[in-house]
N, C-alpha and C positions, 0 to 999 in steps of 0.2 A: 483514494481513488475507489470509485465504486463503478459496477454493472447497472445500467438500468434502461428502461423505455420511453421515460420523460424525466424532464427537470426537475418535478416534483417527485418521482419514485428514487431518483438519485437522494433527494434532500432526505426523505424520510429513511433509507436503506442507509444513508452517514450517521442521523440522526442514532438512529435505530444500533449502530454499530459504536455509537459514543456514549449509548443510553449505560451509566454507573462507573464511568472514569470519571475521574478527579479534574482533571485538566479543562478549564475553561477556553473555551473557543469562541469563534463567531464566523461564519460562513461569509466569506467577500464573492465568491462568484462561484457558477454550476455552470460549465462551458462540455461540449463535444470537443474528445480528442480521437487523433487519427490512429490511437491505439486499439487494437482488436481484439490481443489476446495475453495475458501477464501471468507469467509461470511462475511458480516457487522457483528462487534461488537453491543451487546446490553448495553448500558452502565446504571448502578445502579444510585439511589441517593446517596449522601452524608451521609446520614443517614443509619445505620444497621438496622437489622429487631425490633430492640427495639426501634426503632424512635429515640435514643440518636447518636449526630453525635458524640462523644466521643470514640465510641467503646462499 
């Protein structure tokens, strides 16, 4: 997912963020979504609030 102003600054902003990985791709579609704003995850330990990683 990328920020941009048009279709074509999306394409080149993915482009541009795939430019020297490995991984071969191919773009099927560049569509508007009703998303406006995407936070970094805060990610937990392994461990629940009881310190037991069990559960």
């Amino acid at each position: 997912m990328v920020q941009a102003d048009s279709q074509q600054a999306a394409t080149d902003s993915f482009n541009k963020g795939m430019k020297g990985t490995m991984a071969d791709f191919e773009i099927e579609k560049v569509a508007e979504t009703k998303i406006m704003d995407v936070y970094p995850a805060k990610y937990l330990s392994s461990t629940n609030e009881t310190g037991n990683a069990d559960g």
